[in-house]
C-alpha positions in Angstrom: -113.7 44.7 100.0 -111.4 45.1 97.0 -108.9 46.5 99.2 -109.1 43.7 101.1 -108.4 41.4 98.2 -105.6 43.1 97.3 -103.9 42.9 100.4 -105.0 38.8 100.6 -103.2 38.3 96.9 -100.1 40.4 97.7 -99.8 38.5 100.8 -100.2 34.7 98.8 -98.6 35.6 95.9 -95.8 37.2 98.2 -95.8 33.7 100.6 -95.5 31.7 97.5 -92.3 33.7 96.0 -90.9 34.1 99.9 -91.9 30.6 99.7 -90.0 29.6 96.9 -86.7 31.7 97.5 -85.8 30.2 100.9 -86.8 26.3 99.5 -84.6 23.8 101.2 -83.5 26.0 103.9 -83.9 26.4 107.8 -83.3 28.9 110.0 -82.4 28.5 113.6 -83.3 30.9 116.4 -82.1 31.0 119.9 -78.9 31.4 121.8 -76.9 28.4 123.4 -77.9 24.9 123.3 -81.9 25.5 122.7 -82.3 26.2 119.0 -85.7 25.5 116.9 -85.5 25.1 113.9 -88.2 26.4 111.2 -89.1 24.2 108.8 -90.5 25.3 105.1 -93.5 24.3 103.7 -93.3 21.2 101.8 -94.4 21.5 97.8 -97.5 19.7 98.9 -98.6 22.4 101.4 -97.7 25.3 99.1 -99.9 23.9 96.4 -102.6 23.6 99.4 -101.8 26.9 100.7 -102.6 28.3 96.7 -105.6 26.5 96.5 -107.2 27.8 99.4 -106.2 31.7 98.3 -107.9 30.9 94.7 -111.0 29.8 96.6 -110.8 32.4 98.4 -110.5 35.1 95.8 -107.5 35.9 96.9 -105.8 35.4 93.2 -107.3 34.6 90.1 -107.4 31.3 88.4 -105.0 32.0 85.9 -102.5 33.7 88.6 -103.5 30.3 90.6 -102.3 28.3 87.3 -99.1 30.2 86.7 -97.8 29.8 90.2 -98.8 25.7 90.4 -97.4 25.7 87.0 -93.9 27.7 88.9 -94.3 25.1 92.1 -94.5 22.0 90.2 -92.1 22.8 87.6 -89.2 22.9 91.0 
């Protein structure tokens, strides 16, 4: 179980900081005329996406505050 917690936090705390990093950018994949283009999460669903790994157990609440504090501070 804690290993398991571990692994969830590395993996939001990583997605937030990923998250954060590539802000206002897209990427395109494809070759020729069909390209999709990936959005990023909006502020909004980062925040939401925090959330959920604090209620989760995922991170605690004072990693939960320090990264809401990093997202809204952007």
């Amino acid at each position: 179980m804690k290993q398991k917690l571990i692994t969830m936090l590395r993996t939001a705390v990583g997605g937030v900081a990923l998250a954060g990093l590539l802000s206002g950018c897209a990427w395109s994949i494809g070759e020729g005329t069909e390209k999709k283009t990936l959005s990023q999460p909006t502020q909004g669903q980062e925040l939401i996406d925090l959330k959920k790994a604090k209620d989760q157990g995922a991170i605690t609440d004072e990693e939960y505050n320090h990264q809401r504090q990093k997202l809204l501070n952007q």
